[in-house]
N, C-alpha and C positions, 0 to 999 in steps of 0.2 A: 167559416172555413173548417175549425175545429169539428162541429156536429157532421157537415158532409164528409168529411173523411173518417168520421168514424161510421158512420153509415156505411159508405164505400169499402172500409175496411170488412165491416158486419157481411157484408151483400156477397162480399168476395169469400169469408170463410163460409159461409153457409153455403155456397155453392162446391165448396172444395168438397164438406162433409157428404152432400147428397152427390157428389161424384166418387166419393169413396167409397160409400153404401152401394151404389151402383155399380160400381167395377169387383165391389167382393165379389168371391166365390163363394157358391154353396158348398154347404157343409158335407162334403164327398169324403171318400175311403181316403183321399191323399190328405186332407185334413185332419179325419181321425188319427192315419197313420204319424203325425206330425204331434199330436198334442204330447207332450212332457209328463211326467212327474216325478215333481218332489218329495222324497222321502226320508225319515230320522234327521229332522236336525236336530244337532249338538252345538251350544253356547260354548265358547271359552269359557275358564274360570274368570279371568279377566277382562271378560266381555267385551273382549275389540274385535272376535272373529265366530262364524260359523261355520261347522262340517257338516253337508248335506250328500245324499245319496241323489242323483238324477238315472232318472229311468227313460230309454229312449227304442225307439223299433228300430230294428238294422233290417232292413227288407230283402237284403240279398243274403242275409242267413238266418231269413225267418226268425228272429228270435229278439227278445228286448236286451239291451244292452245297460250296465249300470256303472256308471263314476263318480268317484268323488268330489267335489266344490267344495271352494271356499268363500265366502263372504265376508267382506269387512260389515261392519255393525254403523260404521259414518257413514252421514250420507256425503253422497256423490261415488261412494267405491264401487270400485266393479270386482263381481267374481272374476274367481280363476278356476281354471282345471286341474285338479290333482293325478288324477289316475285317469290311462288314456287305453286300457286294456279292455272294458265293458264287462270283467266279471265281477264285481264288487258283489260279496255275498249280505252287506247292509252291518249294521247295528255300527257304525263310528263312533269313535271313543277318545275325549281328551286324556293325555298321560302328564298327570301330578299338576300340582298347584299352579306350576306356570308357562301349560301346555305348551311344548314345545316342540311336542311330536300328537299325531293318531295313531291307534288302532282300527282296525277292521278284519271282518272276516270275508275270505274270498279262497276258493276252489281254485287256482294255478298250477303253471307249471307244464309237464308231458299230460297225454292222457292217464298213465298211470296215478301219476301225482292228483290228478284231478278226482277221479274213482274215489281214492280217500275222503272226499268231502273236504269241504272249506275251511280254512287253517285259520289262524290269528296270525298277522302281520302289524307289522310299525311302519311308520311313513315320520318322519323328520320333514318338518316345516320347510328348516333352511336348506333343502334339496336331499339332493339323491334318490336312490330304487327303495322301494318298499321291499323289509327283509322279511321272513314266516317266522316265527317264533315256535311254530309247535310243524311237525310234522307225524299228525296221528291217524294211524287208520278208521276211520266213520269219523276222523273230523271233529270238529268242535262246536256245538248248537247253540252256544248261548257263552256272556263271560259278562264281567262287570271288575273295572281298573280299583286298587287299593287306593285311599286318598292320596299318597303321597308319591305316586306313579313306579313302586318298585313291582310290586307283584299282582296277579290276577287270579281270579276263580274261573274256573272252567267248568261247563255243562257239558260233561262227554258222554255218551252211551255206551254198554261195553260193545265189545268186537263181540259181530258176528261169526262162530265157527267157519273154520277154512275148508271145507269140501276135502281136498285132494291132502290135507294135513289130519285126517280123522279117521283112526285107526275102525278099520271095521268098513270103511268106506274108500276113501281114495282113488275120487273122478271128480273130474271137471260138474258132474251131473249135483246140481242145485238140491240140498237136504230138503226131503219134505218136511211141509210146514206143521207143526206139532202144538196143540192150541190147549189150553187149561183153561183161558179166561173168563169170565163172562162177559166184559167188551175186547174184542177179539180184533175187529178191524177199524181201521180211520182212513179217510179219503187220501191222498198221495203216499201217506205209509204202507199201505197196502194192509195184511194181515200182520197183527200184532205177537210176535214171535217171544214176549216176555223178558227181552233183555232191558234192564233198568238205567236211568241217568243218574252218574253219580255226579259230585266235585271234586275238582284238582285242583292243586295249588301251583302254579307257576312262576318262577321268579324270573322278570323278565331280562335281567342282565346275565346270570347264569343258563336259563330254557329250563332250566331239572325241576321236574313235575313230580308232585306230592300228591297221592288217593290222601284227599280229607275225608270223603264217606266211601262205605260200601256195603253190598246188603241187599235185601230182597223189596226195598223203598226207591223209589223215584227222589232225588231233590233238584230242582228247579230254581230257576226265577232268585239268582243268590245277589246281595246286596251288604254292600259293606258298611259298618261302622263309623262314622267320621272319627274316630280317633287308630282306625285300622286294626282291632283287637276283636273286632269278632265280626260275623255273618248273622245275615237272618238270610231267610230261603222256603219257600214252602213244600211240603212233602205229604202224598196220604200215608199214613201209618195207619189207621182201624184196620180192622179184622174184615169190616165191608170193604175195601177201599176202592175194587172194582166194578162195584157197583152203585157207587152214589160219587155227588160230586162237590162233596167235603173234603177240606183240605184242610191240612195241619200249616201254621203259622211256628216256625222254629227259629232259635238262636242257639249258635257255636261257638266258641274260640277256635282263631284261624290257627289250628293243631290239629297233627292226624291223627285221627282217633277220640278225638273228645268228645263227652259227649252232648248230646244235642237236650236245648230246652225246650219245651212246646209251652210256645206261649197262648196260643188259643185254636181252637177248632171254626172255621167258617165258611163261607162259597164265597169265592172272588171270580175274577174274569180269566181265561189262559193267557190272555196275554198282562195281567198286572205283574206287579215285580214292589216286593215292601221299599219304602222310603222311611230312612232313616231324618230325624228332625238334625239340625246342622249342631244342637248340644247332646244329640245322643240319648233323649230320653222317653223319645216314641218314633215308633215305626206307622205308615199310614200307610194302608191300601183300602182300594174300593169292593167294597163288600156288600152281599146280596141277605136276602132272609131265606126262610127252610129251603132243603135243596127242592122241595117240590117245582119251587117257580124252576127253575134252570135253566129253560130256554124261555121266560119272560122275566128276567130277574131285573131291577133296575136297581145299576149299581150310586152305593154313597161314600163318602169319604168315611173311614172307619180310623178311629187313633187307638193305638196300644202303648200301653208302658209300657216299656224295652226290659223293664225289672219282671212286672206280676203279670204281665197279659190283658191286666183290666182294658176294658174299651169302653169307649163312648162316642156316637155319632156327630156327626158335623153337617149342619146345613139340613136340618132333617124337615124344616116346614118348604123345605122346595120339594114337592111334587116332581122328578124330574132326573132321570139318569146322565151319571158322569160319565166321561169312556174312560177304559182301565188304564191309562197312564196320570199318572198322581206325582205331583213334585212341589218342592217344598219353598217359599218364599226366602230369600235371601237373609232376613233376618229372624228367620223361624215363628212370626207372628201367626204364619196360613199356609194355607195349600191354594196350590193351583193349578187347574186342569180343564179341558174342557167338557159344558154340560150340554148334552142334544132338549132343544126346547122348540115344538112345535115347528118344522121344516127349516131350521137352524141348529149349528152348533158354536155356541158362543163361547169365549175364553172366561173362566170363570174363574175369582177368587173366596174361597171362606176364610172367614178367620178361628183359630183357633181358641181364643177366649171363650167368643160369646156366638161361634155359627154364624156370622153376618156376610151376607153374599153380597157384590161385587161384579157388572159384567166390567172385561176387561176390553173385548173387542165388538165392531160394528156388527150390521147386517151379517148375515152371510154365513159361510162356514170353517172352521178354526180346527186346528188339529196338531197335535205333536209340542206341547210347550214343554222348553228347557230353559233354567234362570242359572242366571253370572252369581258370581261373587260382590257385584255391584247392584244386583236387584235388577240388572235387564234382562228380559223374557224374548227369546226365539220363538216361534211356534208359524203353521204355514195358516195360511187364509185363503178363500176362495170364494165368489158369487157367483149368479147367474150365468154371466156373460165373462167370465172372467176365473181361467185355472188357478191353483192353486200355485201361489208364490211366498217368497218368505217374505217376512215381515219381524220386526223390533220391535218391543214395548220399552218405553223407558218413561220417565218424569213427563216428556214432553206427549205422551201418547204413541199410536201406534203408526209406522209405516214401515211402507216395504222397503227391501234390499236386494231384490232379486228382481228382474223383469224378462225370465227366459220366454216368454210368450209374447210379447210387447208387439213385434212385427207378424207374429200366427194373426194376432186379433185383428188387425189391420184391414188384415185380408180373408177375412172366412165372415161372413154373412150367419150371425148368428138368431134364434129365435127370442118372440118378446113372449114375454113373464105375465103372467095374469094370475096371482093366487086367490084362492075360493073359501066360502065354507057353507056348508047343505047339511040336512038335515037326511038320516037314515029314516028306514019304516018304524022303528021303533023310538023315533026322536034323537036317538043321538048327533050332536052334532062331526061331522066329516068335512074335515079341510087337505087341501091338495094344493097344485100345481096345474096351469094350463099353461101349455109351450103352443107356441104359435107364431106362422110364416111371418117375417116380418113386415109383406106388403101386401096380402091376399085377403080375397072376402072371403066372407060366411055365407050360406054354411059350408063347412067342411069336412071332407071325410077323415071319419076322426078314428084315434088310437087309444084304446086303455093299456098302459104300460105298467104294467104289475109289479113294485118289486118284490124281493125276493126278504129272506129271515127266517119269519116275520118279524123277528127283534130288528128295525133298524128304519129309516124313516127317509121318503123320499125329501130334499133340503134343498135351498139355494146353493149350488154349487155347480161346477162344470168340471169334468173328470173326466178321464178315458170312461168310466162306465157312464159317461155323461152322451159317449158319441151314438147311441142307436138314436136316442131321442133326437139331438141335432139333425143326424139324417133323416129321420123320419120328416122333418117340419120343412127340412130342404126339399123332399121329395111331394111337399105340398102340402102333409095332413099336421090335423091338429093331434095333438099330445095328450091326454087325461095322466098325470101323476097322483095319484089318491094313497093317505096314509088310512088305511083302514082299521080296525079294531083288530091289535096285536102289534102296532107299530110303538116304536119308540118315540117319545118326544111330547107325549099327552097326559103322562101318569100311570100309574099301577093299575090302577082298577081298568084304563082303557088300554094297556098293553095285557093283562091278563084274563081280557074279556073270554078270548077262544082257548081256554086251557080246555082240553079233553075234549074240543068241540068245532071241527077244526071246519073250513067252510060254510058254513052259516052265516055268523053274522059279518065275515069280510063279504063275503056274495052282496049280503044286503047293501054295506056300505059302500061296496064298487057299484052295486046298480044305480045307488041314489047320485054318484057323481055324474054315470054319466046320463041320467034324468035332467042332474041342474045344467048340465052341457049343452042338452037339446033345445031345451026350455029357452036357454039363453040366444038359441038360435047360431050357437056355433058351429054342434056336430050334426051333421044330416043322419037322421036316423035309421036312414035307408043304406048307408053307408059306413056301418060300425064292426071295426075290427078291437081284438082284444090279445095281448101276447105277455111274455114273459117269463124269467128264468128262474128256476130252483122255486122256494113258495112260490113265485111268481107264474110259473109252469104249472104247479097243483091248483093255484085259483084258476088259474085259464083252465082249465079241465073241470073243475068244478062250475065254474059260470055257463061254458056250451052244453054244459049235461041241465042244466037248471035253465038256460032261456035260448031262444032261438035269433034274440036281435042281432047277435051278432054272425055279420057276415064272411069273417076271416078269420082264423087263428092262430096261433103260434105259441107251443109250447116247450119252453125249452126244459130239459132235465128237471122233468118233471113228473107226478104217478098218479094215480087218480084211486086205485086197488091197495091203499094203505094194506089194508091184512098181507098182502102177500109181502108189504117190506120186511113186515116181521122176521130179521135174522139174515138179515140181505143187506140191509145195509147199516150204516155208525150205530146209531140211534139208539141201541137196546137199554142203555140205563135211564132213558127221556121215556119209552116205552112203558117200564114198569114202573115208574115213578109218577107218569101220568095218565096212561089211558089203561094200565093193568093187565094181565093174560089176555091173549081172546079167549083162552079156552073159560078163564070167567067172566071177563066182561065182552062176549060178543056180540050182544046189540051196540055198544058202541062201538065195536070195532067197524063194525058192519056200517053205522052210519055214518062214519066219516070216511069208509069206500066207497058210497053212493055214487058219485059220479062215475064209477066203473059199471057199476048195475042199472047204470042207469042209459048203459053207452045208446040204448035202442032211442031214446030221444034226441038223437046228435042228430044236427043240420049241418053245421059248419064245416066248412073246408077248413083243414087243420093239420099244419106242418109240425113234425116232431123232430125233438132234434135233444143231441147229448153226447157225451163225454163216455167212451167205449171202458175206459178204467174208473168210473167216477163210483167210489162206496158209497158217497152222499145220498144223492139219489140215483141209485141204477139204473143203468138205461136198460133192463126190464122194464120199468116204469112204462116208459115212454112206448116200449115196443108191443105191452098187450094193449094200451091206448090205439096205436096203430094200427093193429091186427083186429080189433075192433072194429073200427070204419073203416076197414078195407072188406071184411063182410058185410057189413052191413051198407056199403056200395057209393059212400061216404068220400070226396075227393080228400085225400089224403096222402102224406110221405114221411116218411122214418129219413135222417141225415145221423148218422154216429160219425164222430169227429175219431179217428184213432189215435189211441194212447193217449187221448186227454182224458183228465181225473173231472173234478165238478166245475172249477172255472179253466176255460178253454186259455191257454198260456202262449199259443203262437200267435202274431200280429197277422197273421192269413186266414187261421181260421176265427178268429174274433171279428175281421171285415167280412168273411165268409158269412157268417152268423148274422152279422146287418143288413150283408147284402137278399139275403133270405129271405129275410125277414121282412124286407122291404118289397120284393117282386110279388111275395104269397101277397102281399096287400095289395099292392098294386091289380094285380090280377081277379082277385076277387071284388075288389070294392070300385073301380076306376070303370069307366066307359070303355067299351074295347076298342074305339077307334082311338081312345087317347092313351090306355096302353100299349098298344101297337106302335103305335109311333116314339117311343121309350127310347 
């Protein structure tokens, strides 16, 4: 009786499961528009709670909306909502040993108030309105709480000159812009007008703000002392500093005007920030070697004395880059952070004695770790099939605490996983990703999905930059994900394969993917599209100029005519650092324009598209690309998104951009009688 009823039981949930698969929906724009994310979580010092940032689309104001959560650390707790307003401007912050309030910075108020840029606020646990603690014109960019919650450091920029307060002038009509530098502009900042970020001091029961620095130097990234007596902070000071991307490592006492120690010269990430050890006697950040690599740099954990600046590396026989947030083990034995490791990013522990590594978490991909006072670790996790939620490390291992997507997953018909590895023309090995329908034969018309960098690696995870792929696999076709040579996650030598040499050998290794694709009888060869944004736009231009298989394309904010970015867009200190003048080295300039000279071999139909203010990659790029194969008679179209910079930031036009993306495929590679009927 026992055995039949569990049969019975068995017979009965397996049909429940295959009528849940059945009843999903595919993975459509309402899905995408739906999926969440988690961002900055912060651990209590007492490790009973978390402050997490949630990002979500408000569709009727276009725009993403951002709150704060809280999480208990026990299981069975459930979040709460803290802030129900959607401008949270991120970076949350516990206040003193026995947090009883946060910080955050957020833009409020009138529109005026708002114009100023995003203030520092407190939030009180045990209720009430969240009050502004500073009210500054341009705002506040950055800050990091005193251990003992009295006072803050502040990253402010100075003020902009007032137009209509400027003798000599005095109109509404906006100063022309006046440039010395030699890196002049940056993607959403527009052109770089030479005003610096200093430090303030804030005390947060008074508000009265104190200039710690000031001066013709940038400092950043400021981080306190655990006995509250002094700051580290990194600042360029050389004589170059505009043009390489060295940075000074300094220490102060929190007094204005003292002055500063430079404890070492080295390349880190923009977004690291020094970590003080919990006795005060090294600072750790992740540090790169000469600035040549700079955009192939693979960071490691670097320790400095807080006294002489000496350093010594940690974890150095792992082949294998950390990402730039570094934090410290509760008993100051190690650091821990997460390391990207072949289409993974795992939670990682070194130890500080003897470099001995540690993974901390599963499968999958991990990001944002922050530790208690008790040795428990915050940090979010993410797979396949499954967004990124928060999760707890403690004695007993890891799990989650968060389940904002629990009922998304239920209901949205996701793609199956199949990862690879192939062999390039030159022997290297090439591993990837194949995403695929969940119930559909082969072969299939398939997609190369290019991403973007090249520093960064396509990984097991599900993300809003996770949703083209989803709909694509929804809309029937197979997926190609390939980390090509220049990806993160394989080593030095195979992230720094394309220095100076740009298209080449990713061509190769994107062809061999999708060789083993064919071969394997997945992708019908007759039916091969190829897309992609930012790098990922430049190899898709580079691959249609170099072969004719494929039948569709889609290049987003992307250039194929490198010479002409020369001084067009960020890039100028990567330029002379790596590929040199054209007017000296113009055979290489020239040959990593190829695919511009080369546009007379294009076959493909090929949609362009970009971000009308993007410094990144200009959508010049994109529009001699177009103007290209529109003489030379080439089915083709130019889409500019206006007023977006290089990632499109509205929830309309990023569906928009899917949606594109998906019909140019459609259209090209599908039966007409079965696009037709669409």
């Amino acid at each position: 009786m026992r055995r039949l009823l569990f049969l019975f039981t068995a017979l009965v949930l397996t049909q429940a499961a295959a009528h849940a698969q059945s009843v999903a929906r595919p993975f459509d724009a309402e899905a995408a528009n739906s999926l969440q994310r988690l961002v900055e979580p912060e651990i209590s010092p007492d490790g009973r709670w978390v402050v997490y940032a949630l990002r979500v689309a408000d569709l009727a104001k276009d725009k993403y909306q951002t709150d704060l959560w809280l999480a208990p650390t026990t299981a069975g707790g459930t979040p709460r909502r803290l802030t129900f307003s959607g401008d949270i401007g991120g970076k949350p912050r516990w206040i003193g040993p026995e947090g009883a309030a946060i910080v955050f910075l957020a833009a409020r108020g009138s529109d005026d108030d708002k114009k100023k840029g995003a203030q520092l606020w407190r939030l009180a646990l045990a209720g009430g309105e969240a009050e502004p603690l500073t009210d500054l014109r341009g705002g506040v960019e950055d800050y990091a709480v005193s251990p003992d919650g009295g006072r803050a450091v502040l990253v402010v920029q100075e003020e902009a000159p007032d137009p209509e307060k400027l003798a000599g002038w005095r109109r509404k009509t906006p100063l022309p812009i006046v440039i010395d530098g030699f890196r002049f502009k940056q993607d959403r900042e527009g052109y770089l007008d030479g005003r610096r970020k200093h430090l303030q001091l804030l005390d947060l029961t008074s508000r009265r703000l104190e200039a710690l620095t000031q001066g013709e130097f940038d400092e950043v990234a400021p981080a306190w002392s655990p006995d509250g007596r002094q700051l580290a902070f990194l600042s360029r000071r050389s004589p170059e500093r505009d043009r390489t991307e060295a940075t000074g490592l300094f220490v102060m006492p929190v007094e204005a005007g003292a002055a500063a120690q430079a404890l070492a010269t080295l390349t880190t990430d923009n977004d690291a920030r020094p970590a003080w050890s919990p006795d005060g006697r090294f600072i750790a950040l992740p540090i790169g070697d000469e600035t040549k690599w700079g955009a192939y740099q693979q960071w490691r954990p670097g320790l400095f004395d807080a006294g002489s600046g000496a350093v010594r590396m940690l974890g150095g026989e792992l082949d294998r880059g950390w990402q730039p947030q570094l934090t410290w083990a509760a008993d100051g034995t190690a650091l821990i952070g997460v390391v990207d490791d072949d289409r993974q990013s795992r939670l990682t522990r070194v130890t500080v004695v003897d470099g001995q590594i540690q993974r901390l978490s599963g499968p999958g991909s991990a990001s944002h770790a922050s530790v208690a006072r008790d040795g428990r670790v915050a940090f979010l996790a993410s797979a396949w099939q499954q967004p990124a939620e928060l999760q707890v490390l403690d004695a007993a291992g890891p799990r989650p605490v968060t389940a904002h997507h629990e009922g998304w997953r239920r209901g949205v018909a996701l793609s199956r996983l199949r990862e690879f590895a192939t062999k390039s023309a030159d022997g290297t090995e090439v591993r990837g990703l194949l995403a695929l329908p969940p119930d559909a034969g082969v072969p299939l018309p398939t997609v190369l999905l290019i991403h973007g960098g090249p520093n960064s690696q396509d990984a097991l995870e599900l993300s809003t930059r996770s949703a083209l792929r989803e709909r694509l696999v929804a809309a029937g076709y197979a997926v190609l994900l390939v980390n090509y040579r220049g990806s993160s996650g394989r080593g030095k030598a195979f992230q720094r394969a394309i220095f100076a040499d740009w298209g080449r050998l990713e061509v190769q290794d994107l062809h061999a993917a999708v060789d083993w694709a064919v071969k394997q009888g997945v992708a019908d060869p007759s039916r091969l599209g190829v897309g992609g944004w930012s790098y990922g736009g430049i190899l898709t231009n580079a691959l249609i100029a170099a072969d004719t298989r494929f039948k569709a394309a889609v290049s987003g904010a992307g250039s194929a005519n490198q010479l002409s970015m020369f001084g067009t867009d960020q890039y100028a200190v990567q330029y002379e650092r790596e590929m040199g003048p054209p007017w000296a080295q113009r055979e290489r300039w020239l040959k990593v324009s190829a695919p511009f000279f080369r546009a007379d071999r294009i076959r493909t139909p090929t949609l362009f598209l970009g971000g009308e203010k993007d410094f990144n990659v200009p959508i010049s790029g994109s529009e001699q690309m177009y103007l290209a194969l529109k003489m030379l008679g080439v089915p083709t179209q130019l889409v500019i998104y206006p007023g977006q910079f290089h990632g499109l930031s509205l929830p309309s036009y990023q569906r928009d951009w899917e949606a594109r993306f998906i019909t140019w495929m459609d259209r090209h590679l599908k039966p007409r009688t079965q696009f037709a009927t669409k």
